[in-house]
SESEVO-430454 format. One record per residue (C-alpha): residue in three letters; x negated, y, z. Coordinates in nm, 3 decimals. Example, Ala and Ser with C-alpha at 12.3 -4.5 7.8 and 13.67 -1.06 7.14 Angstrom:
<tifis>
ALA;-1.230;-0.450;0.780
SER;-1.367;-0.106;0.714
</tifis>
This chain:
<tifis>
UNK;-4.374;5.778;0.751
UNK;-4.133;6.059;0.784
UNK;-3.968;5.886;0.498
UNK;-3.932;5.577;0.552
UNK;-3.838;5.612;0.947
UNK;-3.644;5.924;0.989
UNK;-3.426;5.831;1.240
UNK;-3.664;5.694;1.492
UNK;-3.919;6.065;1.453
UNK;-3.556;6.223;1.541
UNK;-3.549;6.011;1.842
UNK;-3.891;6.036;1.934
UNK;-3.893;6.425;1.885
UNK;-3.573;6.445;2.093
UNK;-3.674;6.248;2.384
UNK;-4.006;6.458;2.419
UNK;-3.760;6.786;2.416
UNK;-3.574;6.620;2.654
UNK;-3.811;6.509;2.928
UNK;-3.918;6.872;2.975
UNK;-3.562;6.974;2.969
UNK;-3.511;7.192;3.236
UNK;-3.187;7.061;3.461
UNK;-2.825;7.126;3.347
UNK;-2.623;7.378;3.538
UNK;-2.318;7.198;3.444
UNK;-2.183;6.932;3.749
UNK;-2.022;6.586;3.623
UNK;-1.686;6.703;3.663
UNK;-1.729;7.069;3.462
UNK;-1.898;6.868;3.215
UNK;-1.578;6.607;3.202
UNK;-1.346;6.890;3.179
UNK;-1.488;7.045;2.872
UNK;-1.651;6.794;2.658
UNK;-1.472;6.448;2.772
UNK;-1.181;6.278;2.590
UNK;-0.969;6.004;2.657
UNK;-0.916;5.737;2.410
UNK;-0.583;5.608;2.328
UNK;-0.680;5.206;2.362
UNK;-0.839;5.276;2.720
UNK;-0.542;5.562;2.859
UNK;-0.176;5.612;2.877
UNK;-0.225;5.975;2.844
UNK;-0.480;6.000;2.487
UNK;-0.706;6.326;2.443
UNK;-0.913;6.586;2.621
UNK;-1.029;6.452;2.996
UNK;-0.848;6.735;3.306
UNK;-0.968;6.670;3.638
UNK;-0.602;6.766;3.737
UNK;-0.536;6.450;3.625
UNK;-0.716;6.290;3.909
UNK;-0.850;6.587;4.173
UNK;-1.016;6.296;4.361
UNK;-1.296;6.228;4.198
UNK;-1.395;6.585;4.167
UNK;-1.571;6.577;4.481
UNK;-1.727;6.266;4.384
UNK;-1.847;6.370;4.066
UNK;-2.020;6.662;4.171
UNK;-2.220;6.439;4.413
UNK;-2.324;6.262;4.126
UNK;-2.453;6.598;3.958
UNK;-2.824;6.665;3.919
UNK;-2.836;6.931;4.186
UNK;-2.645;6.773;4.467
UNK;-2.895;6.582;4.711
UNK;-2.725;6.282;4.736
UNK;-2.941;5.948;4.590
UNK;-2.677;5.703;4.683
UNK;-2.252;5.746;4.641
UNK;-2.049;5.446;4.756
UNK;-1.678;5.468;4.703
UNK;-1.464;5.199;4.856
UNK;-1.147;5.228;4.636
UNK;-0.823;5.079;4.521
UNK;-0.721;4.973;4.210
UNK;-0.518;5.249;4.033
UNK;-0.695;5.516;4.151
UNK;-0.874;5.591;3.828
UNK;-1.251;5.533;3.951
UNK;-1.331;5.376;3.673
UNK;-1.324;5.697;3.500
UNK;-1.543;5.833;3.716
UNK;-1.830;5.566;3.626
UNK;-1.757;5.688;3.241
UNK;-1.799;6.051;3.312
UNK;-2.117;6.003;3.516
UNK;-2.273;5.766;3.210
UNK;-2.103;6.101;2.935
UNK;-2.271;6.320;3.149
UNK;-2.626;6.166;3.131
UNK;-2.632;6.046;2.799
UNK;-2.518;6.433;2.686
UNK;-2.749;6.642;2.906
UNK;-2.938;6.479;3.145
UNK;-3.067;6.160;2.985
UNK;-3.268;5.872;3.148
UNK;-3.242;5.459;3.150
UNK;-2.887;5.354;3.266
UNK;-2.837;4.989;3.409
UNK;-2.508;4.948;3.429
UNK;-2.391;4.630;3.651
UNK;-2.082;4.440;3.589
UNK;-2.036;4.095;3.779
UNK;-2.134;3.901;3.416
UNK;-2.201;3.982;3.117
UNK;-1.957;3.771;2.975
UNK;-1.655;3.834;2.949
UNK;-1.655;4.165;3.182
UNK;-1.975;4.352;3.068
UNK;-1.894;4.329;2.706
UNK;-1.552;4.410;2.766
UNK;-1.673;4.714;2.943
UNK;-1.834;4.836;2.662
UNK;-1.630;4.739;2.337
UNK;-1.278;4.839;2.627
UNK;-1.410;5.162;2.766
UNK;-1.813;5.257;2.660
UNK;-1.800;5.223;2.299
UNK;-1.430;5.455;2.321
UNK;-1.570;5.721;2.491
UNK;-1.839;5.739;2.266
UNK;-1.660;5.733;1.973
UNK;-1.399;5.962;2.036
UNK;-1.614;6.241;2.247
UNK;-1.760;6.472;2.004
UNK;-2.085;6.535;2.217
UNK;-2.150;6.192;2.260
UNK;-2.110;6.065;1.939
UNK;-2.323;6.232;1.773
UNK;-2.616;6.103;2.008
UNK;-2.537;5.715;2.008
UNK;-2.555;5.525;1.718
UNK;-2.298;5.269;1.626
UNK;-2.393;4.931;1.784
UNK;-2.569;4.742;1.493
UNK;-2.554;5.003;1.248
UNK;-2.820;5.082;0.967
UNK;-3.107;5.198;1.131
UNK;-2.945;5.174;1.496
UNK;-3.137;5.028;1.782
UNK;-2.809;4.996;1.986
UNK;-2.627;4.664;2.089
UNK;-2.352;4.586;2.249
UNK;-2.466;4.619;2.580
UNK;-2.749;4.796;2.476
UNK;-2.720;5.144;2.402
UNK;-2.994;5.392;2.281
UNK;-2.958;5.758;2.303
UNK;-3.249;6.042;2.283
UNK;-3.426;6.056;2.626
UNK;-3.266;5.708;2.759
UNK;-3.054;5.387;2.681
UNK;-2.733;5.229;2.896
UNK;-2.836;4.838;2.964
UNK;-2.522;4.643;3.039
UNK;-2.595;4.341;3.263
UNK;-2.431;4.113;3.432
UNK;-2.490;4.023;3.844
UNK;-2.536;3.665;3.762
UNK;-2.809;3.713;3.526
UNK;-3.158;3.790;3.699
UNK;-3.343;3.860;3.357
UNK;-3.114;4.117;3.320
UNK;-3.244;4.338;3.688
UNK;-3.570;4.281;3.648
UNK;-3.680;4.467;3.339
UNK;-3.837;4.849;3.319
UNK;-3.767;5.138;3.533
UNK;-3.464;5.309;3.582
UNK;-3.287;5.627;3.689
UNK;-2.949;5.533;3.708
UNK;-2.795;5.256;3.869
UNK;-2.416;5.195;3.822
UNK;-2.276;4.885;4.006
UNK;-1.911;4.831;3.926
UNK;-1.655;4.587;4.135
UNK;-1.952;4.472;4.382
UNK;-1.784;4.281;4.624
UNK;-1.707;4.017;4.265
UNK;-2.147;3.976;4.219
UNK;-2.236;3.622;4.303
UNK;-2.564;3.583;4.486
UNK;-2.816;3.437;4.234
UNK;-3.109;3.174;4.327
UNK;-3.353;3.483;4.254
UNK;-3.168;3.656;4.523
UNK;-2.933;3.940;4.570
UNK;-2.871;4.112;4.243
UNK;-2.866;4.510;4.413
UNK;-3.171;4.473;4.571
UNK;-3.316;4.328;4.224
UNK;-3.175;4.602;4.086
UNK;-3.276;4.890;4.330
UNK;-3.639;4.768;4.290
UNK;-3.599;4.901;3.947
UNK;-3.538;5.253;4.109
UNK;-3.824;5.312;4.275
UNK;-4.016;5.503;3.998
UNK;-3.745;5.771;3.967
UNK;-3.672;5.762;4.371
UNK;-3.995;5.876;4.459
UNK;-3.914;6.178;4.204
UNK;-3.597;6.224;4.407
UNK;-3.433;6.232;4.075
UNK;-3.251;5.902;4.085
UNK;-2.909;5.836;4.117
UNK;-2.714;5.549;4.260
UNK;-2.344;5.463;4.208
UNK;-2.168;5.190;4.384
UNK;-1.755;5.129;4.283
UNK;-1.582;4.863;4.442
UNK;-1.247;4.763;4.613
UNK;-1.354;4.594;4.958
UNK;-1.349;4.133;5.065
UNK;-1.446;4.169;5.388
UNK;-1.550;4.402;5.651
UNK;-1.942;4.255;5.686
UNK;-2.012;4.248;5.334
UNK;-2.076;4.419;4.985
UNK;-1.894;4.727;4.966
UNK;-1.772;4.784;5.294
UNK;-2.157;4.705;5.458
UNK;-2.220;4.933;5.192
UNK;-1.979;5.194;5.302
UNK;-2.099;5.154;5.710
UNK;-2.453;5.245;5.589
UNK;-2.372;5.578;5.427
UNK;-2.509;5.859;5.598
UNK;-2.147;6.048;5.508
UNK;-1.784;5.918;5.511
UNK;-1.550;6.068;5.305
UNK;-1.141;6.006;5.319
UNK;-0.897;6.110;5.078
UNK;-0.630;6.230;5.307
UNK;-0.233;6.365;5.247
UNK;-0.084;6.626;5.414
UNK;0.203;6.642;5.647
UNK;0.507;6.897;5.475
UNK;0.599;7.023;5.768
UNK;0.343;7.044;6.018
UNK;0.032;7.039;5.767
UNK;-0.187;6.802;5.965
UNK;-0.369;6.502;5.711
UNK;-0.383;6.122;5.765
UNK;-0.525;5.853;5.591
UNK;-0.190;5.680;5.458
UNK;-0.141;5.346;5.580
UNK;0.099;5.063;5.526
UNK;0.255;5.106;5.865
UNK;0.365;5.443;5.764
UNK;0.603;5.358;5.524
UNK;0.932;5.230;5.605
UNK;1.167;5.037;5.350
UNK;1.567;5.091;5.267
UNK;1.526;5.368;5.171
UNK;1.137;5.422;5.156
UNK;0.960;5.689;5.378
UNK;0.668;5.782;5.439
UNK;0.617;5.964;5.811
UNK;0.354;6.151;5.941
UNK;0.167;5.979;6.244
UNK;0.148;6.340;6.381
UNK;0.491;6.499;6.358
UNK;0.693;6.171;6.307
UNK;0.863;6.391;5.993
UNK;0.959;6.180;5.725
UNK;0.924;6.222;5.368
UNK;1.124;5.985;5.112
UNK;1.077;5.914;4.751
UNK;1.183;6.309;4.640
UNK;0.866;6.478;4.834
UNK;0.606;6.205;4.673
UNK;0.477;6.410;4.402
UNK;0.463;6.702;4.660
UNK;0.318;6.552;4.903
UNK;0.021;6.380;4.715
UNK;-0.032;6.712;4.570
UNK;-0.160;6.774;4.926
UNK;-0.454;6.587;4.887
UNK;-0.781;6.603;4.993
UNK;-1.111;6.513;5.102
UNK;-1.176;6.487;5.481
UNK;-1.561;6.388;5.656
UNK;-1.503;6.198;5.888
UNK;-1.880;6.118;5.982
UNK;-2.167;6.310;5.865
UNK;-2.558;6.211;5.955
UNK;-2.693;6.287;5.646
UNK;-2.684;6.372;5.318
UNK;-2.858;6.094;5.105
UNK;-2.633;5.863;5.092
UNK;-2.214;5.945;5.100
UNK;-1.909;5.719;5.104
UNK;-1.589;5.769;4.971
UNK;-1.264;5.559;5.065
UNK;-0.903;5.641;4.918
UNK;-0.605;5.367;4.856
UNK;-0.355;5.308;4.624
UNK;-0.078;5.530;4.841
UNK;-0.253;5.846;4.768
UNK;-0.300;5.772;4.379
UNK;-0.184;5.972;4.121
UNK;-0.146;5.637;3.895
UNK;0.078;5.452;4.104
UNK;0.424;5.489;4.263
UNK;0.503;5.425;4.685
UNK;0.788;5.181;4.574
UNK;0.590;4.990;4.319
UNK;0.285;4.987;4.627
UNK;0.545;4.872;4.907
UNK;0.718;4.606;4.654
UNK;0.359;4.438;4.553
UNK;0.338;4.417;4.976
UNK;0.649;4.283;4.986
UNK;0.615;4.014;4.689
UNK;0.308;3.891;4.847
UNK;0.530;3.737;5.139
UNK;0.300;3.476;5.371
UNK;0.102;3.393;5.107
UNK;-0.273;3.434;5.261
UNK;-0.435;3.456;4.928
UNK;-0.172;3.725;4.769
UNK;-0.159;3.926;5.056
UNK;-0.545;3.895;5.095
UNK;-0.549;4.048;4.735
UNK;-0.318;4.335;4.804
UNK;-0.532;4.456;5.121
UNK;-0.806;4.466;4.908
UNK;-0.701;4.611;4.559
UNK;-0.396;4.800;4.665
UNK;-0.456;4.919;5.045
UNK;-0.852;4.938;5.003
UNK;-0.919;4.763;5.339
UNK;-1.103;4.450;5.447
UNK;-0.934;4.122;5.482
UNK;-0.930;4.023;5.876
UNK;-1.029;3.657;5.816
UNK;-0.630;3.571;5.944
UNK;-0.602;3.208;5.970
UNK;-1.037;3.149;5.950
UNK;-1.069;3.076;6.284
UNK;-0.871;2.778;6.442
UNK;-0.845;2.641;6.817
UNK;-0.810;2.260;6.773
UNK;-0.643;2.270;7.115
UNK;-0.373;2.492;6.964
UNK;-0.304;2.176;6.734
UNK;-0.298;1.894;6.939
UNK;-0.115;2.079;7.177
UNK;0.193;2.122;6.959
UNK;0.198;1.739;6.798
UNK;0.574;1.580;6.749
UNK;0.729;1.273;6.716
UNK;0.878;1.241;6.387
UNK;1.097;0.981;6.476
UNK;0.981;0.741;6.176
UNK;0.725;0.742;6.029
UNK;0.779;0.963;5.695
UNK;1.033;1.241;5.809
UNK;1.320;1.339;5.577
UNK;1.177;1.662;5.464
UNK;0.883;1.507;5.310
UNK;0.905;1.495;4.915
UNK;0.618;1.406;4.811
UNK;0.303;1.192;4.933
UNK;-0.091;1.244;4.861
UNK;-0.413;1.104;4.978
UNK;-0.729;1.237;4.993
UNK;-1.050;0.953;5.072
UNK;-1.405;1.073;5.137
UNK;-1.651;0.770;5.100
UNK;-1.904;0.743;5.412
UNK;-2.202;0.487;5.403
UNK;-2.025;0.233;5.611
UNK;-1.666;0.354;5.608
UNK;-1.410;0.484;5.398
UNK;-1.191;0.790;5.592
UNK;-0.849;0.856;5.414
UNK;-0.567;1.085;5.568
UNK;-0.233;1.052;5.420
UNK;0.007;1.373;5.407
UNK;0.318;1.404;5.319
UNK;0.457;1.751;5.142
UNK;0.788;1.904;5.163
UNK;0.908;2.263;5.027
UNK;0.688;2.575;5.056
UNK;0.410;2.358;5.117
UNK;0.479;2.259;5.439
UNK;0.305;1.939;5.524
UNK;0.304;1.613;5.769
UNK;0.013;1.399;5.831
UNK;0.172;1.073;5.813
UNK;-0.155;0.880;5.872
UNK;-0.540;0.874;5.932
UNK;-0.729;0.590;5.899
UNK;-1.086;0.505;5.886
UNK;-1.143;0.173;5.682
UNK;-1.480;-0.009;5.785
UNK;-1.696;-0.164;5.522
UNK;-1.946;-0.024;5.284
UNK;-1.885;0.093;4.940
UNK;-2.105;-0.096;4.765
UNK;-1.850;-0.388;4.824
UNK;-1.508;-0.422;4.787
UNK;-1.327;-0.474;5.059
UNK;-1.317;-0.145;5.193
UNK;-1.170;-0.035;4.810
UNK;-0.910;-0.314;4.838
UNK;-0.777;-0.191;5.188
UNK;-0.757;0.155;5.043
UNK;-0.595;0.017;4.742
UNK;-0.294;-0.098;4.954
UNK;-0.290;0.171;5.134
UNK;-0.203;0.384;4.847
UNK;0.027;0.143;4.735
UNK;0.241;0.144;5.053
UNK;0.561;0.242;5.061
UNK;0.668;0.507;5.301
UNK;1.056;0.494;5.439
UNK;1.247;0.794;5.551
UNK;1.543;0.851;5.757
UNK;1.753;0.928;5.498
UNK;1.698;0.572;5.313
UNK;1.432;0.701;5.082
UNK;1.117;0.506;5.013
UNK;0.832;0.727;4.896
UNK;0.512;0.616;4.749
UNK;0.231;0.788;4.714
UNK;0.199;1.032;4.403
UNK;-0.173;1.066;4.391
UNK;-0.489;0.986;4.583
UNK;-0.869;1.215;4.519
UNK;-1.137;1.044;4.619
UNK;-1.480;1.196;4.652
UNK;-1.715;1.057;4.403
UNK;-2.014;1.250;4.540
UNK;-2.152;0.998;4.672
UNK;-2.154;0.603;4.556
UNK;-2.021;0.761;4.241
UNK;-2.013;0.461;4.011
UNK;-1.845;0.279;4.303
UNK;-1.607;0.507;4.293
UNK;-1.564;0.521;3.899
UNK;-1.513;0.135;3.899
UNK;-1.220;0.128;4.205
UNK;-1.063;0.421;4.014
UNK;-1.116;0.213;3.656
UNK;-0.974;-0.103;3.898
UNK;-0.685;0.070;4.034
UNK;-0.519;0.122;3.673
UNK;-0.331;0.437;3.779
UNK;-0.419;0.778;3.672
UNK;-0.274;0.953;3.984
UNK;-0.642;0.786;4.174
UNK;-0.863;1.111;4.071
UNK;-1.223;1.072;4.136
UNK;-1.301;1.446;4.201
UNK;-1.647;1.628;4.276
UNK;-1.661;1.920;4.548
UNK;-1.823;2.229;4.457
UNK;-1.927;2.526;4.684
UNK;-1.890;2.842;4.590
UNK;-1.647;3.133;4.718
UNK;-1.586;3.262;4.389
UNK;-1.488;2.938;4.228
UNK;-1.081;2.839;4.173
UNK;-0.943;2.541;4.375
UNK;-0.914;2.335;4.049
UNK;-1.247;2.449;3.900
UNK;-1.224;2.196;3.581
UNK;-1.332;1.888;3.522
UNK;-1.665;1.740;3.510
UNK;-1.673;1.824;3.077
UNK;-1.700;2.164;3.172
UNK;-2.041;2.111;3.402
UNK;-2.208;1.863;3.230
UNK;-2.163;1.712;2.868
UNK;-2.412;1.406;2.964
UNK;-2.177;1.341;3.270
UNK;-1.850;1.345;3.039
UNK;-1.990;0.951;2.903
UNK;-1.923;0.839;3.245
UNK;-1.555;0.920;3.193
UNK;-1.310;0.685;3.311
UNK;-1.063;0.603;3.057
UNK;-1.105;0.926;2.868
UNK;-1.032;1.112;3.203
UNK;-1.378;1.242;3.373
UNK;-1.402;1.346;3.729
UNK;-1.234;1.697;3.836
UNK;-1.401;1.957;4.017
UNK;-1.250;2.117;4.300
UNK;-1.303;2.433;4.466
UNK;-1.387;2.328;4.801
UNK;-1.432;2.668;4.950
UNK;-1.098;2.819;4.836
UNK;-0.875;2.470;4.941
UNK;-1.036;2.544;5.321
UNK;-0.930;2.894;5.355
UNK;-0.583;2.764;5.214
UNK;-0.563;2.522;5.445
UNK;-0.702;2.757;5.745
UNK;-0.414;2.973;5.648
UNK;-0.169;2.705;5.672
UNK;-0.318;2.570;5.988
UNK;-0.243;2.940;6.118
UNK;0.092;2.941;5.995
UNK;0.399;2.992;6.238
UNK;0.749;2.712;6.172
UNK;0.905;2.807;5.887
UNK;0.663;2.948;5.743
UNK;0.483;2.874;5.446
UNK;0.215;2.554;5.493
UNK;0.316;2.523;5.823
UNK;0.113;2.162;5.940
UNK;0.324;1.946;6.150
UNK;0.081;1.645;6.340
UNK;0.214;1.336;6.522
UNK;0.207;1.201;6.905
UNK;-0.078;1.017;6.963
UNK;-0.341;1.126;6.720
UNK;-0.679;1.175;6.878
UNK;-0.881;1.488;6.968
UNK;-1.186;1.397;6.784
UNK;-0.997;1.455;6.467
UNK;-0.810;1.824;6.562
UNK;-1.220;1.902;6.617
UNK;-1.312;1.751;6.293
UNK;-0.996;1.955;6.153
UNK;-1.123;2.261;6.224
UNK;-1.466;2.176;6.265
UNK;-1.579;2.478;6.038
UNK;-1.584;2.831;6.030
UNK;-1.667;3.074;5.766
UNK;-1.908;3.306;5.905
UNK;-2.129;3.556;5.740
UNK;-2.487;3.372;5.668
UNK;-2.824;3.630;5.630
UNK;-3.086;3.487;5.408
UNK;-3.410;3.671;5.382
UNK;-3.405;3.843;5.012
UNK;-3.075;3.763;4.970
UNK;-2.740;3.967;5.045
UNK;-2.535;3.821;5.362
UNK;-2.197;3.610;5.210
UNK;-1.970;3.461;5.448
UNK;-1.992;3.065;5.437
UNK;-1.840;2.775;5.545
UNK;-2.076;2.692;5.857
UNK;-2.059;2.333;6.032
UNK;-1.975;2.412;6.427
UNK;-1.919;2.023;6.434
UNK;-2.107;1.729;6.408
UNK;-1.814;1.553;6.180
UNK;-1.608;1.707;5.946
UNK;-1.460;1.392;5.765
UNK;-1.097;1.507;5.882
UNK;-1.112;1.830;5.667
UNK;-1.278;1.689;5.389
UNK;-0.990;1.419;5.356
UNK;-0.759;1.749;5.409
UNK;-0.903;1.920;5.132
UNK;-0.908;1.615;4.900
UNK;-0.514;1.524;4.986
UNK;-0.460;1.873;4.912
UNK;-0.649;1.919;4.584
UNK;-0.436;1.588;4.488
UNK;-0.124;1.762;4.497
UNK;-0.244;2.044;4.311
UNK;-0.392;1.847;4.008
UNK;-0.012;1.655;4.046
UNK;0.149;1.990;4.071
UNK;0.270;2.146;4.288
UNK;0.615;2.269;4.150
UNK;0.725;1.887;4.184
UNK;0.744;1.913;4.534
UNK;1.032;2.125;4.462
UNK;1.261;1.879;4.303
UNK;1.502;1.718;4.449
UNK;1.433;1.376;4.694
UNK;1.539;1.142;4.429
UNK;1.365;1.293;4.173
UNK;1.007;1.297;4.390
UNK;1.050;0.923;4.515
UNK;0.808;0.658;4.295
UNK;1.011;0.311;4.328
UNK;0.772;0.195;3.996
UNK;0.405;0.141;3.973
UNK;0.438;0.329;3.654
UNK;0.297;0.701;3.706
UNK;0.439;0.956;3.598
UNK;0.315;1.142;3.252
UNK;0.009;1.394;3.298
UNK;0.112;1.817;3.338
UNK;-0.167;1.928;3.343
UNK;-0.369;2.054;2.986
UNK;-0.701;2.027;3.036
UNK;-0.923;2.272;2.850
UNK;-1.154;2.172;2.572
UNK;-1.451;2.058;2.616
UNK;-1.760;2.320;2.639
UNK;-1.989;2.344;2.363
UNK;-2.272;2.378;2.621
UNK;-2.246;2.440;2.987
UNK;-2.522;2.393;3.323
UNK;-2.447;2.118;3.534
UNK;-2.323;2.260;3.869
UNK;-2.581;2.316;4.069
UNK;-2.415;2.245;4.447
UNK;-2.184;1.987;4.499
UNK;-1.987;1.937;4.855
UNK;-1.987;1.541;4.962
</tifis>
């Protein structure tokens, strides 16, 4: 046998040494410094790992060391702050001298756990002496390791992705690595970490496990940041003041532009550009809350990295402007903090209260015209909004058309409707550029007014819930091959992200004049539909097993006036958005003629699940 299986009685005989391995004296960062090297595909700066480099995860890396007591490390962090080094010391560290299973969580599998380990596992490996001579080469002679599957003596590293349940509930484990948490979907199983932190019991009753949670924060009440709340331990990653020494937490209001400073909250001395390097130099970790020891959070931001610049951090603040979703993005990623919800939570009275009279009925600053239909069992409701620069919107009309679907009436009225031309001020007449309609329901009714209709600009569309998905999630090719033979001359159904399209719209209901989306409403519209408007709010939803997510939650009864929102607005989106832009004369349709397609649509899947949860 020795013969003919060589390398599997080297494995065997190593893991036996290695379970009655006494514990390392080295910590996760002493072990970094000496035996860890960078690779030059996966850092700036290629060869031997200094914790100089980045002095902030020091701290954090001990914690993660055999000896230290804590089972559980959270760190709420920034992008360019280098934490996801940390993640690839801890897994060095193990696989070198303190080996056990490793399940490694990215949100999939594919394309971000794979990437993980061909982009920055299989790297390290290669180009760290101690570590390479451990791991085989993934699917290598007489290799049990995989891609996201790697076997070393006394353990293996299982890469798994959030959305795929199989992948949690396997054997035991002693080291759990989740990576960008607040990105996990919730799965039909349940929540993926508590899946996953079943697998830790074994080990945890030991009081040998280890847990590692890295994530920039969404929102206050959920994934990392509930995470964070619950540590026993909170850690900052403070800079000092030059001239009086006392620390802060930088913040975005303590930076000033032309020229850039940054002033101390204590003092009121300023430092500019010249003292960065000093100051950040200054670093360091300060408790700010300390119950326990089991279980320790960490929180730093992109001002105090080492890997970014204050202008560059100030200017990506800047460029986000009143864009909600870009400036949602840099509070999370670049200042580490939850997003406040700005623009979730609407008074309808704040609305109605501030209606105008256009004086005609399409104003001049409206470019372009789109309608968005949702199909009720005995009616048809339709809003019609018109679109100027920056987004900035007028509903122009809002009517509900009696009749059932299953006939054709109703379809003919909101036939004309589309077709009607709208006359401005300025001696324009505008027709409508496109119309969604929601094929959710009475979908083959729907397929035969759009087939009827003869204009590709009337998009049957499909609503699909879902946080995480885009506002133009595809088309219906990409959820369901069988569903693509329903297409509609060669053009299927699209999918749109219903979720994202009402926080856009939230945002622009929010927005101040002159801003961008700001929602102008006419004299005379009633208060049922301000309430069906903003008859929603996304509040955070607790389901037993399952990991709270913030939803879009009915508060009531009707909701037809958002949907037709929603579906007006997806409509100029799949038109494009950019057109709205042009000049008036280029914008106004005098022709029944539409105008050619923009958008490419991607191929066709080779195999894809049909969406599971569609939106009416």
């Amino acid at each position: 046998m020795s013969d003919q299986h060589p390398a599997l009685i080297r494995i065997l005989t190593v893991s036996v040494r290695a379970a009655w391995r006494p514990p390392p004296q080295l910590t996760v960062d002493e072990w970094a410094d000496r035996f860890r090297y960078l690779s030059p595909e996966a850092s700036a700066e290629a060869g031997p790992w200094r914790n100089a480099r980045a002095p902030y995860l020091t701290q954090i890396m001990r914690h993660l060391s055999p000896a230290h007591p804590a089972e559980r490390i959270v760190c709420k962090m920034s992008s360019q702050t280098g934490k996801t080094e940390a993640i690839l010391n801890f897994v060095g560290y193990i696989i070198d001298l303190d080996p056990g299973p490793i399940l490694a969580i990215q949100p999939n599998v594919t394309p971000m756990g794979e990437a993980f380990s061909k982009d920055r596992i299989a790297p390290m490996l290669r180009d760290s002496p101690t570590l390479a001579e451990k791991v085989g080469q993934a699917k290598a002679r007489n290799s049990a390791s995989t891609i996201t599957h790697k076997v070393f003596p006394g353990g293996h590293l299982t890469i798994a992705g959030a959305n795929s349940p199989a992948g949690l509930a396997s054997r035991p484990i002693r080291y759990l690595v989740c990576d960008e948490l607040d990105r996990w979907d919730i799965t039909k199983e349940g929540d993926p970490l508590l899946l996953a932190r079943k697998r830790l019991q074994t080990y945890r009753a030991r009081r040998t496990a280890k847990e590692l949670i890295v994530s920039s924060p969404t929102y206050a009440d959920l994934g990392v940041c509930a995470e964070y709340d619950r540590c026993e331990q909170h850690h900052e990653w403070h800079l000092a003041c030059l001239k009086c020494g006392q620390t802060q937490l930088p913040r975005l209001e303590h930076f000033t532009p032309d020229p850039i400073t940054y002033t101390c909250e204590h003092c009121g001395h300023s430092h500019d550009l010249s003292d960065e390097d000093l100051v950040k130099s200054t670093g360091q970790w300060v408790e700010v809350k300390n119950a326990g020891e089991s279980t320790v959070g960490f929180t730093m931001n992109q001002w105090a990295s080492n890997f970014a610049r204050w202008d560059d951090t100030l200017a990506e603040w800047v460029q986000a402007g009143d864009d909600p979703a870009r400036k949602q993005a840099v509070t999370n990623t670049v200042f580490a903090l939850p997003w406040d919800g700005e623009g979730e939570k609407i008074e309808p009275s704040l609305l109605s209260q501030r209606a105008e009279d256009y004086g005609a009925d399409c104003p001049s600053e409206v470019l372009a015209i789109t309608l968005g239909a949702d199909v009720q069992q005995d009616r048809i409701e339709v809003e019609v909004v018109g679109w100027g620069a920056n987004l900035e919107s007028w509903s122009l009309d809002y009517q509900v058309i009696p009749g059932e679907p299953t006939g054709r009436e109703a379809w003919d009225d909101l036939l004309d409707l589309y077709r009607q031309t709208w006359e401005t001020p300025d001696g324009r007449s505008l027709r409508a550029c496109a119309m969604a309609v929601d094929s959710g329901a009475y979908t083959q009714h729907v397929y035969e007014f759009v087939k009827r209709a003869r204009d590709r600009w009337v998009i049957p569309i499909k609503g699909a819930a879902g946080m995480e998905r885009d506002a133009i999630a595809g088309d219906i090719r990409q959820q369901n091959r069988r569903a693509a033979k329903r297409a509609i001359n060669g053009k299927p159904p699209e999918i749109l992200g219903v979720d994202a399209i009402k926080r856009t719209i939230y945002h622009h209901l929010a927005a101040r004049p002159g801003k961008v989306g700001f929602c102008h409403f006419p004299m005379g519209r009633a208060e049922e539909y301000y309430l069906q408007l903003t008859g929603e709010r996304l509040q955070v939803v607790n389901q037993r097993g399952r990991r709270a997510q913030r939803r879009w939650v009915p508060i009531h009864p009707h909701v037809e006036a958002l949907d037709c929102r929603v579906y007006a607005y997806g409509a100029l989106l799949l038109y494009g958005p950019d057109r709205v832009k042009r000049a008036p004369e280029k914008v106004t349709q005098t022709t029944s003629e539409p105008p050619p397609m923009p958008i490419k649509r991607p191929k066709p899947a080779r195999r894809s699940g049909y969406a599971s949860s569609w939106r009416r």
